[in-house]
N, C-alpha and C positions, 0 to 999 in steps of 0.2 A: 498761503493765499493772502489776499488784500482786503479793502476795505469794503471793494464792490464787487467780487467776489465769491463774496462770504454771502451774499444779500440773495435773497431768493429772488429772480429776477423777474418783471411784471411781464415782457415780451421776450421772445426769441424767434430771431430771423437766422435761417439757413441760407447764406450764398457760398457755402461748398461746390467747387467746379466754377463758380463765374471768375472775370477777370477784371481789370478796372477796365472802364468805370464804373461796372454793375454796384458790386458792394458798396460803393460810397453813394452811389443811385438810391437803393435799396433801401440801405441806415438811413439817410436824409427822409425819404418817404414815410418809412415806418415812424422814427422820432417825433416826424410831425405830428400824427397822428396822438403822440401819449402825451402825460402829464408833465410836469413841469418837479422834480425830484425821483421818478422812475427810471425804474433801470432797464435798460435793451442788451438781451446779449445778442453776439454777432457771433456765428460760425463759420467761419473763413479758412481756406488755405490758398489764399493768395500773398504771399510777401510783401508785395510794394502796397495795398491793402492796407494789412494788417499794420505793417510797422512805417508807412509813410501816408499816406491818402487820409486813413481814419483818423490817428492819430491829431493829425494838423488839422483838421474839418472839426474835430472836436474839441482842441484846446480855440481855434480860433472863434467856437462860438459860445465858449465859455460854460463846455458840458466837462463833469466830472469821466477820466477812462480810464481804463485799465486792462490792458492785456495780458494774456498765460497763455505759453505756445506748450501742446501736448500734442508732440510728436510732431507730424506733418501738417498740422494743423493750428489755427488761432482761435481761444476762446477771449472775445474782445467786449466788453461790460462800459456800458455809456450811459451816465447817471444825465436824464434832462435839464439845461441849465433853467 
């Protein structure tokens, strides 16, 4: 595992079954909402999601991420910048 993780995480958002743009909806919403070094995990099994959408949504706004695909599915950890 990684750095974020390992971290007990302060929220978790289920978008299992949605498709984009939900998830990236969803994380942007919820994020707002938290602290500014907190971690969001994301449960996703959307592909273009997990390994395009979030990805680039979160390095562009200067949040720490990390993804771990287990199985059909993405656990996706987004540290608030």
């Amino acid at each position: 595992m990684g750095e974020l993780s390992d971290r007990t995480p302060d929220k978790e958002l289920d978008v299992l079954g949605r498709v984009c743009p939900y998830p990236l909806v969803l994380t942007k919403k919820s994020l707002e909402k938290m602290e500014s070094g907190q971690v969001l995990k994301v449960l996703s099994d959307a592909p273009a999601s997990a390994e395009d959408s979030l990805p680039k949504w979160a390095e562009k706004g200067g949040h720490k991420f990390e993804s771990v695909k287990t199985g059909e599915q993405w656990e996706i950890y987004i540290e608030k910048a």
